[in-house]
N, C-alpha and C positions, 0 to 999 in steps of 0.2 A: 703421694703418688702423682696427682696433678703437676708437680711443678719435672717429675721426668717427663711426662709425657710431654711438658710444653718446651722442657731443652730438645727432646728427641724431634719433636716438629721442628723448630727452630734449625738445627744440625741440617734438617732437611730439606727445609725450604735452603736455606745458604749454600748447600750439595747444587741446586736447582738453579739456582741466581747463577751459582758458576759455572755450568753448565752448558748454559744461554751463554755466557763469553764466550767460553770454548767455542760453541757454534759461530757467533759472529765471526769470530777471529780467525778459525779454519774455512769460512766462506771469501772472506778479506781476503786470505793468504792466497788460497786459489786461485781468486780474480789476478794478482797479483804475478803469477806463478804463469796462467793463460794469456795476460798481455805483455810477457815478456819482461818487464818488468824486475823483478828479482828471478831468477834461475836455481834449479835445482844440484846444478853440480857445487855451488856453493855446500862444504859436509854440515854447516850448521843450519842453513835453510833445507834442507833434504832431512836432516835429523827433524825439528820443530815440525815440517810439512807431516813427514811418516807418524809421528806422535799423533800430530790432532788429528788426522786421516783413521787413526787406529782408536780415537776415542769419541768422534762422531760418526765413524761406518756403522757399526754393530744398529745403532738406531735410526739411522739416513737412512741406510739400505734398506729397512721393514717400510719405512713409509714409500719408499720409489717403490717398491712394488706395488703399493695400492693405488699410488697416483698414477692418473693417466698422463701417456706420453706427450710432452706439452714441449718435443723440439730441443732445442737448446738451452730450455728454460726451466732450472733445476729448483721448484717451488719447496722440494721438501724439511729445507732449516728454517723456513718460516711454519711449514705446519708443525715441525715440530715445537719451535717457539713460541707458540701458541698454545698447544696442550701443556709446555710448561707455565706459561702464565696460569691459564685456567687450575691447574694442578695447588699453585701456589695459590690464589684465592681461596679453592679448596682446604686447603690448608689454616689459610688465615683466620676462617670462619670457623673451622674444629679449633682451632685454639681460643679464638672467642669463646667460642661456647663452654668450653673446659674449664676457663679463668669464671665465668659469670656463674659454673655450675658450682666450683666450691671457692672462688672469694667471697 
């Protein structure tokens, strides 16, 4: 039983690491997108933008709502960056503990 449990953490923590790219990478893009820079009428920069847009909203949006309005300065892929770090520690430590409880 221990060694599912420690793939299934595993799986999940690696779900989580990627995650965290995706974020970075849709923050990048943005910046990106806002200085001009690369443009959206380009269909394959407008396809990647829509995609990671549709896969960091669902959890950006819950945290903008809790965060107060700080202007032009959009804090919340680092809060969320965060709780993924913490998350994975979490993590890290229940699989310690799993491995030490029946190696």
């Amino acid at each position: 039983m221990a060694p599912l449990i420690i793939a299934l953490l595993q799986l999940i923590d690696t779900v989580l690491a990627l995650y965290v790219w995706v974020l970075i990478i849709s923050a990048v893009l943005s910046w990106l997108i806002a200085f001009d820079v690369i443009n959206t009428r380009n269909r394959f920069v407008y396809t990647v933008s829509d995609m990671l847009y549709r896969l960091t909203e669902p959890v950006l949006g819950r945290v903008r709502a809790v965060l107060p309005n700080l202007g032009g300065l959009d804090l919340s892929p680092v809060v969320v960056i965060l709780a993924i770090m913490f998350i994975r520690s979490l993590l890290a430590g229940y699989a310690g503990s799993i491995v030490g409880t029946f190696g």
